[in-house]
C-alpha positions in Angstrom: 5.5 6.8 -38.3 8.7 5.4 -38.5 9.6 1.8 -39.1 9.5 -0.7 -36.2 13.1 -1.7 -35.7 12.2 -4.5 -34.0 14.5 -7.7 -34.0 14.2 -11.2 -35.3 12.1 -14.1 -33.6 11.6 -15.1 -30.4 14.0 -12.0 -29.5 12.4 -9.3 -31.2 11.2 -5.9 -29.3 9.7 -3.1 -29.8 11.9 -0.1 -28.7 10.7 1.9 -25.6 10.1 5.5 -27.3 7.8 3.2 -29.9 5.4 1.4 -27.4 2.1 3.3 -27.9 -1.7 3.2 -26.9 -3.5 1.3 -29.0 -6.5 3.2 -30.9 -9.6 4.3 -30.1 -11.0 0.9 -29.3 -7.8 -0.1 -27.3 -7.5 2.7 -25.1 -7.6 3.0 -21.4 -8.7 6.5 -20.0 -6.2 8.8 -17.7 -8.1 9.9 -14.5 -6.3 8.2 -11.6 -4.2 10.6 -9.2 -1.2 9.7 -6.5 -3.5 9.5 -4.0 -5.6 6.7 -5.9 -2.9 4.7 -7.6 -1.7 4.6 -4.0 -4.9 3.2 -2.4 -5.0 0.9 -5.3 -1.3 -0.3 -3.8 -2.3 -0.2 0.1 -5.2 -1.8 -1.0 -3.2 -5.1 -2.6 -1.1 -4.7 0.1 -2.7 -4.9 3.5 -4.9 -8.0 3.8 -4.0 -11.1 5.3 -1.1 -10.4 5.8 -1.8 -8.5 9.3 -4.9 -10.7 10.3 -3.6 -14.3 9.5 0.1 -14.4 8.8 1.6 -12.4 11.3 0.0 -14.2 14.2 0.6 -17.9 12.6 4.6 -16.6 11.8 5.2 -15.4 15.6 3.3 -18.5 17.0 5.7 -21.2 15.2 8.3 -19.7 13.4 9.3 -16.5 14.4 8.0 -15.5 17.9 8.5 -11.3 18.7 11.2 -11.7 16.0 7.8 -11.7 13.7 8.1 -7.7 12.9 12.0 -8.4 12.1 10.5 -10.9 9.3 8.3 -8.4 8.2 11.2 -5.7 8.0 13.4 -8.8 6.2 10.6 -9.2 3.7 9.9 -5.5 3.5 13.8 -4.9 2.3 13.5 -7.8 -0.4 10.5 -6.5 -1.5 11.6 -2.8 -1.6 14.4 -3.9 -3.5 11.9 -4.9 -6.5 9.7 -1.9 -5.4 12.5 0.8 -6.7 13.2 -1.5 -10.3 9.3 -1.4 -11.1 9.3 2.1 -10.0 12.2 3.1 -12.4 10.3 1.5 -15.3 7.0 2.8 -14.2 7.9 6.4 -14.8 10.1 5.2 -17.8 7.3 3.2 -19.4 3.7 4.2 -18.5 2.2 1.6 -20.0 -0.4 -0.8 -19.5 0.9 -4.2 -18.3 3.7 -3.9 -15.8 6.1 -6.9 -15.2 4.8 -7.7 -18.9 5.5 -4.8 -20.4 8.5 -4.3 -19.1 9.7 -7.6 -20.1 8.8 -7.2 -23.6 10.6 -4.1 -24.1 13.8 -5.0 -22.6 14.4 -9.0 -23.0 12.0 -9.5 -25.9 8.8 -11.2 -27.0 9.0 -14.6 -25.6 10.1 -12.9 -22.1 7.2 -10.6 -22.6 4.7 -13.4 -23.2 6.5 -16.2 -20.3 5.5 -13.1 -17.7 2.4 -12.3 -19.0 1.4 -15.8 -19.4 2.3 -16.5 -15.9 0.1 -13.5 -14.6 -2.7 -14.7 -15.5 -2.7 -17.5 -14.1 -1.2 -15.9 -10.5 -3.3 -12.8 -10.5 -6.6 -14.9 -11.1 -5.6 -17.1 -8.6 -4.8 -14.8 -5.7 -8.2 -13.2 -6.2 -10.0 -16.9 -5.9 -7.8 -17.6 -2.8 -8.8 -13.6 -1.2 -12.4 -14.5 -1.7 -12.0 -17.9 -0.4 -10.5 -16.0 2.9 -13.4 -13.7 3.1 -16.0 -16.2 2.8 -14.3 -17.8 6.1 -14.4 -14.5 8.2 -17.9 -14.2 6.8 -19.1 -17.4 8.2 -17.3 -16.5 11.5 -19.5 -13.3 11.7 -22.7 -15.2 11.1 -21.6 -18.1 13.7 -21.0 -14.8 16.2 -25.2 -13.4 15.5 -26.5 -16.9 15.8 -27.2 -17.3 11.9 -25.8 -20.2 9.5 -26.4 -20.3 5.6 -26.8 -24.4 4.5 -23.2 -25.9 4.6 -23.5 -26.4 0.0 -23.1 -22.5 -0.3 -20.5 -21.8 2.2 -17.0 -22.8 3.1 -14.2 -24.6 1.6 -15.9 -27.8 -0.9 -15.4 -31.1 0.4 -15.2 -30.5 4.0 -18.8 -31.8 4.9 -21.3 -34.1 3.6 -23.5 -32.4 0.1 -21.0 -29.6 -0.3 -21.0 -28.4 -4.0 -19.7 -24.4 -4.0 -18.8 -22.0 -1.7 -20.9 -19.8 -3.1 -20.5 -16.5 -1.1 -16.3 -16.8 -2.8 -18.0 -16.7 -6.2 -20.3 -14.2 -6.3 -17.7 -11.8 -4.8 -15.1 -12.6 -7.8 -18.4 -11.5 -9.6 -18.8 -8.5 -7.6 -15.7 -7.4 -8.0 -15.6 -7.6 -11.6 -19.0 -5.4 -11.8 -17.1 -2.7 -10.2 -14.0 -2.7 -12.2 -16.6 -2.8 -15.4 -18.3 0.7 -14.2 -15.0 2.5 -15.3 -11.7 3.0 -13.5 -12.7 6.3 -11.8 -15.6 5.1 -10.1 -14.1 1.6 -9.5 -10.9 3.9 -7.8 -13.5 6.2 -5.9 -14.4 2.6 -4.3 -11.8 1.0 -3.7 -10.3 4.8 -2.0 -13.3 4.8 0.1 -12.4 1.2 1.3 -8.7 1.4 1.8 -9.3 4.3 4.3 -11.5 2.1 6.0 -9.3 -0.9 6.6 -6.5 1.6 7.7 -8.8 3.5 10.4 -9.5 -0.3 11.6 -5.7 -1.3 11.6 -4.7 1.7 13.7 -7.6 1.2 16.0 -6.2 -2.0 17.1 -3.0 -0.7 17.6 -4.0 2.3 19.0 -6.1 0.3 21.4 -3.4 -2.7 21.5 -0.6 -0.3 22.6 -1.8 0.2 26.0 -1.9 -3.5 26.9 1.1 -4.3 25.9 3.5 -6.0 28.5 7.1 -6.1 27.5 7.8 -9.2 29.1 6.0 -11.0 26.4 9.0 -9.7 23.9 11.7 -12.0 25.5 12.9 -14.4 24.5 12.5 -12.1 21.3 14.1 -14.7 19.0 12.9 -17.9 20.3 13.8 -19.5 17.4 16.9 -18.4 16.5 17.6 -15.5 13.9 17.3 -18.1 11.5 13.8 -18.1 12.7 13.4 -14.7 11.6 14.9 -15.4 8.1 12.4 -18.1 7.7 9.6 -16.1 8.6 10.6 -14.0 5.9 9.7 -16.2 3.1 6.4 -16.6 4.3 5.4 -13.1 5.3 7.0 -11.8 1.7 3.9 -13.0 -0.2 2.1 -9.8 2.1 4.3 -6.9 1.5 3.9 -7.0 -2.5 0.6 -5.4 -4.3 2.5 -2.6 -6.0 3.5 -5.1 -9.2 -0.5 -5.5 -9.7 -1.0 -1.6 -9.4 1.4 -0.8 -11.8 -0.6 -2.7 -14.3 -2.3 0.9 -13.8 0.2 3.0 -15.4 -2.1 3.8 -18.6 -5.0 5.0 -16.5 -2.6 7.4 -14.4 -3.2 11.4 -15.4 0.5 11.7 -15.0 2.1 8.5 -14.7 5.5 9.3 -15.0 5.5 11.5 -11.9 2.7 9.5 -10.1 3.2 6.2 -10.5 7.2 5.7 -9.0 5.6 7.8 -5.8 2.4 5.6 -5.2 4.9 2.3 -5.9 6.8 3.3 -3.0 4.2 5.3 -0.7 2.5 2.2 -0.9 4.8 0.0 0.1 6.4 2.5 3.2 2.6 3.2 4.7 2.0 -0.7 4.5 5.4 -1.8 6.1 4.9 1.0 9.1 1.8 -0.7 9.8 3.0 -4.2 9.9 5.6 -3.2 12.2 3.4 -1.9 14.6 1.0 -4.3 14.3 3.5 -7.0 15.1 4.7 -5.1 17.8 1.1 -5.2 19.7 0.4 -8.6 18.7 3.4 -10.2 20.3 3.8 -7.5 23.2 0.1 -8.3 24.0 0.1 -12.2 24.2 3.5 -14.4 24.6 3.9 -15.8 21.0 3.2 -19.2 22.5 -0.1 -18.2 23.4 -0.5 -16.5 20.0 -3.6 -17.9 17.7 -2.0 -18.8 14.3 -5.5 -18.7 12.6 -7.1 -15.3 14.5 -4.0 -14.0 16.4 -5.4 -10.0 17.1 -9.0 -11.5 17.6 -7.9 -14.2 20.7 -5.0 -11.3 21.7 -7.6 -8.9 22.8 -10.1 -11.5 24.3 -7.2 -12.4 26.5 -7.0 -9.0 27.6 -11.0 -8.3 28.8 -11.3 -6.6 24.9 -13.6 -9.7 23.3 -15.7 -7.1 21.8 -13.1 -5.9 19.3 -12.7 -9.1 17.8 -16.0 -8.3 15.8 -14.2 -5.1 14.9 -11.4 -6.7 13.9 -13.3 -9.6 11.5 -14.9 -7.0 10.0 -11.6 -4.9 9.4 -10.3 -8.5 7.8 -13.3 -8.8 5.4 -12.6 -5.0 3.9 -9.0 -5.5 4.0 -8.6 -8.6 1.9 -11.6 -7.4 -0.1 -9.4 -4.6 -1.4 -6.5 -7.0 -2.5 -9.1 -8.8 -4.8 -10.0 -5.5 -6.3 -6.0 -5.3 -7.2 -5.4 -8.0 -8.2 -8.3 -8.4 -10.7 -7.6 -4.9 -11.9 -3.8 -6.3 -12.1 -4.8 -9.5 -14.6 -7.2 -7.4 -16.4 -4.9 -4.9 -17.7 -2.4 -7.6 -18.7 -4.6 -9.3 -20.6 -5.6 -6.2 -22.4 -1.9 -5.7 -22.7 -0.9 -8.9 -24.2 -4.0 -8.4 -26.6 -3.2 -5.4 -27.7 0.2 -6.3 -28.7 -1.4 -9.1 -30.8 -0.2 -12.0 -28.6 -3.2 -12.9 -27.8 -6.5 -12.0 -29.6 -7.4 -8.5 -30.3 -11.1 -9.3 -29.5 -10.1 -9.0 -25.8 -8.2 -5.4 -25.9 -11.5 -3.9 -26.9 -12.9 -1.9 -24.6 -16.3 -0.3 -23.8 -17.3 2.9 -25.9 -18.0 5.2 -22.7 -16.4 3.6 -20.0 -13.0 2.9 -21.9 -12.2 -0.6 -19.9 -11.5 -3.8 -21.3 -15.3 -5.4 -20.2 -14.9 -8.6 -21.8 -11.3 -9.6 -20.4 -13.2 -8.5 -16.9 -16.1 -10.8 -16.9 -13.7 -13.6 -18.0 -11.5 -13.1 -15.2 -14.2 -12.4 -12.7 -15.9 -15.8 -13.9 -12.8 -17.6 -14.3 -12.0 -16.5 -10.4 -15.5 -17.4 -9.5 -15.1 -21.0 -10.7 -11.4 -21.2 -8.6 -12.8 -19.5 -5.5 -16.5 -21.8 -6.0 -14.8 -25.2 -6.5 -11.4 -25.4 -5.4 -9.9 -26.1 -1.6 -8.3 -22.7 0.0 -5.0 -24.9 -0.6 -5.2 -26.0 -3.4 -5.7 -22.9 -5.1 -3.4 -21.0 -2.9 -0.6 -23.2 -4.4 -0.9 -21.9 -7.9 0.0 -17.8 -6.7 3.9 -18.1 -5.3 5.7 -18.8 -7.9 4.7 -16.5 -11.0 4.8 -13.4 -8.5 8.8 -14.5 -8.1 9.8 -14.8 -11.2 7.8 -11.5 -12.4 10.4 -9.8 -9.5 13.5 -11.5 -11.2 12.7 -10.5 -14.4 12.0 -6.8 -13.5 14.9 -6.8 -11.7 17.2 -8.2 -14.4 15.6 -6.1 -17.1 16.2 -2.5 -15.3 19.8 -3.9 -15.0 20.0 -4.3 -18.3 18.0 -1.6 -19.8 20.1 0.7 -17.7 23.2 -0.4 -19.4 22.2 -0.5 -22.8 20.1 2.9 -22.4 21.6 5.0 -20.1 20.4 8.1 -22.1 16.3 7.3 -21.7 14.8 10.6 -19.7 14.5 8.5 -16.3 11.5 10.3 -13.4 12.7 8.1 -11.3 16.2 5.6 -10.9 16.5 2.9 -9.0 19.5 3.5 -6.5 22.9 1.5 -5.7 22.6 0.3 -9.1 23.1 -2.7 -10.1 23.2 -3.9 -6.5 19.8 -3.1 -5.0 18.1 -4.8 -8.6 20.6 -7.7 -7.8 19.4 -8.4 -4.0 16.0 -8.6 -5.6 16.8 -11.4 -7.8 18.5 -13.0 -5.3 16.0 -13.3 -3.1 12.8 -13.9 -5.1 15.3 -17.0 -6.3 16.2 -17.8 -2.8 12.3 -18.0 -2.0 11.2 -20.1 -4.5 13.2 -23.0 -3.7 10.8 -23.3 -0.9 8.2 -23.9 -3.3 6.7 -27.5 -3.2 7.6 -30.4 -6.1 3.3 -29.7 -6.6 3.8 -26.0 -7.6 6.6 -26.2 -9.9 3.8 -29.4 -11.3 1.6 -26.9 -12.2 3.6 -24.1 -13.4 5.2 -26.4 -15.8 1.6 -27.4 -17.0 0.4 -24.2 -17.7 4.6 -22.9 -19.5 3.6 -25.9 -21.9 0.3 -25.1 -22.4 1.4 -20.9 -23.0 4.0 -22.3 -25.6 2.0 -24.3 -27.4 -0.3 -20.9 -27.5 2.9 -18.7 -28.5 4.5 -21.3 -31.3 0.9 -21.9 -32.4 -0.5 -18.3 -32.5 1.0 -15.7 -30.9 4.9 -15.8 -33.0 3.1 -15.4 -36.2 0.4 -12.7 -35.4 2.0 -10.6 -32.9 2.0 -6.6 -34.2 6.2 -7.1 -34.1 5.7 -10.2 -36.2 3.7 -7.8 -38.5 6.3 -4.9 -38.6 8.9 -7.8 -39.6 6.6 -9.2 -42.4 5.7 -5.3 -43.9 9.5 -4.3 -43.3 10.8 -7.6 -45.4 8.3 -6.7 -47.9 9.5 -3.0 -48.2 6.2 -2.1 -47.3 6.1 1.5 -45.1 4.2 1.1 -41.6 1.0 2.0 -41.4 0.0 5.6 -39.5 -1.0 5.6 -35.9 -4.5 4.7 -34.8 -6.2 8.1 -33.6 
């Protein structure tokens, strides 16, 4: 094997043709097809976005103009979409964002991302479950039965409430799936996404014929600046596909595959908001539009209150699907960053038969658990913005740059109307996080301190580049691939 050529410090990297599996014991298995790796991406995709966000953006902020901030958010989104595509088929490789950081702008890019991931990723799945547990309660309310207030629904809101219990045990749930293996966690999740689609095109099949047009004027009662605002709120539904890339290694052809599902993904979930906005506001005038359960109160007003179970059910599968993701998203970072030696490589062994990390699973599923248990709906909602940003900007930046400085690397797939398309993505993750509150940036900064600490501290001197540098100062030759 030839020497790492790595470079010195903080900026050191590992070139592209040299990032490998890891060996035997820190190996991923290759069994998911397009069709898989694109439920995965519907799946992360398609939650509350349709069933909470586009009724409280049309009711407030948008009005009809709602589906034009979807299609706003889409573009943005797309714009990262075709960057971590480009890399996907360039690098298939555990890790995504992270990986793709560390090639191209070095270590301590590598390990900001990565670091911030898992923080974001665990979140979001705490906040999902959190969601769920609401619908659930809202089904039991509808058959007459109520579980004791302790074990359900957000703590703090009534007397003797110590854990919403019903959000923990499905962070728990979801990590016992993801443990069985990727192929029968992917069958699951396959079966599931279909599911949650057929129930999304019932109601707009169903909503279609009751829509009056009249209810689409004035379509932008807010102004288009209403539209633009609605954007920033709707963007945090139309991504997914940056936690499904984390995939890549467990792709039987991820080269090919993975650019495809990245964008199949993201196309079959933006026709479906569209249309779905398009029923919701041509159904009800957007004044009349429930922000909390806009499709459930829009077919009630119509004589259709028998759907609304449908649709809380359709909710429930939906955003169970983005925890499955997500999870799947942190876990394979982790792995990642362990593998590389940046963190230890206790956690980037993984199970004899089953060939997924197991223990980096149950620590994420109880770490999510605890979030999702303890924490207000808010309160932990606030800690997944702003990492999911600044994973898009560095993506973005690095296939800029990589493209540049390597325009001879066999590309599957290249990101178009280079190096403007990358560009619009930076700008507009950028221009969204400025509407971040004082309290996230609070937070992020806590946990940036805390991961350098754990870099200067640990990861700098024990990383595998921080090895080739010691052996290749010492003249000594690298050791042979792991089988």
């Amino acid at each position: 094997m030839a020497r790492i050529r790595a470079g010195q410090g903080i900026l050191r990297r590992k070139p592209i043709e040299q990032i490998e599996e890891g060996g035997a014991e820190e190996r991923l298995t290759r069994t998911l097809g397009l069709w898989q790796l694109t439920a995965i991406g519907v799946g992360g995709i398609i939650g509350a976005g349709i069933f909470t966000l586009a009724g409280a953006v049309a009711n407030g902020t948008a009005g009809p103009a709602v589906l034009v901030s979807f299609l706003i958010a889409g573009v943005a989104s797309a714009a990262a979409a075709f960057s971590y595509a480009e890399f996907a088929g360039l690098i298939p490789k555990a890790g995504s964002a992270y990986t793709y950081g560390y090639a191209v702008l070095g270590e301590l890019a590598g390990w900001f991302i990565g670091w911030d991931l898992l923080l974001e990723y665990t979140a979001i799945v705490a906040v999902v479950a959190i969601g769920i547990s609401g619908y659930f309660n809202f089904l039991l309310g509808e058959t007459g039965a109520q579980l004791p207030a302790w074990m359900l629904g957000a703590p703090g809101t009534g007397e003797g409430h110590q854990v919403d219990l019903f959000a923990a045990l499905l962070c728990l749930l979801i990590a016992y799936l993801l443990t069985l293996g990727i192929k029968n966690a992917a069958r699951f999740e396959t079966v599931v996404v279909v599911l949650k689609v057929l129930v999304v095109l019932l109601v707009i099949a169903v909503g279609f014929f009751h829509i009056d047009s009249a209810n689409y004027s004035p379509f932008f009662p807010y102004g288009v600046g209403g539209a633009f605002t609605g954007a920033a709120t709707v963007f945090f539904a139309v991504f997914g596909y940056d936690a499904m890339s984390t995939a890549a290694e467990e792709s039987k052809d991820a080269q090919r595959h993975m650019p495809k599902a990245i964008l199949y993904s993201l196309a079959i979930s933006m026709v479906l908001y569209v249309l779905a906005c398009l029923v919701l506001t041509g159904m009800q005038h957007y004044t009349e539009v429930d922000p909390e359960s806009g499709f459930s109160t829009a077919f009630k007003s119509v004589g259709l209150g028998a759907l609304a179970d449908v649709i809380a059910v359709g909710a429930i599968i939906g955003i169970l699907t983005v925890m499955f993701t997500f999870m799947l998203g942190v876990t394979r970072v982790w792995f990642s960053m362990s593998r590389d030696g940046l963190l230890p490589h206790w956690f980037a062994k993984t199970h004899p038969t089953r060939h997924v990390p197991v223990r980096v699973t149950w620590i994420v599923g109880v770490a999510s658990a605890l979030i999702a248990g303890f924490l207000p709906i808010g309160e932990a909602a606030e800690l997944t913005n702003i990492g999911i940003l600044l994973a898009f900007v560095v993506v973005c930046v690095a296939v800029i740059v990589l493209r540049y400085k390597r325009p001879d690397l066999p590309r599957t797939f290249r990101t178009p109307g280079m190096p403007f398309v990358p560009a619009i993505g930076v700008v507009f993750s950028i221009w969204l996080i400025t509407f971040l509150q004082w309290q996230t940036w609070a937070r992020f900064a806590v946990w940036f301190l805390l991961g350098l600490v754990i870099y200067f501290g640990y990861s700098y001197r024990r990383s595998e580049l921080a090895k080739a540098e010691a052996r290749a100062r010492a003249g000594i030759e690298e050791p042979p691939p792991a089988p």
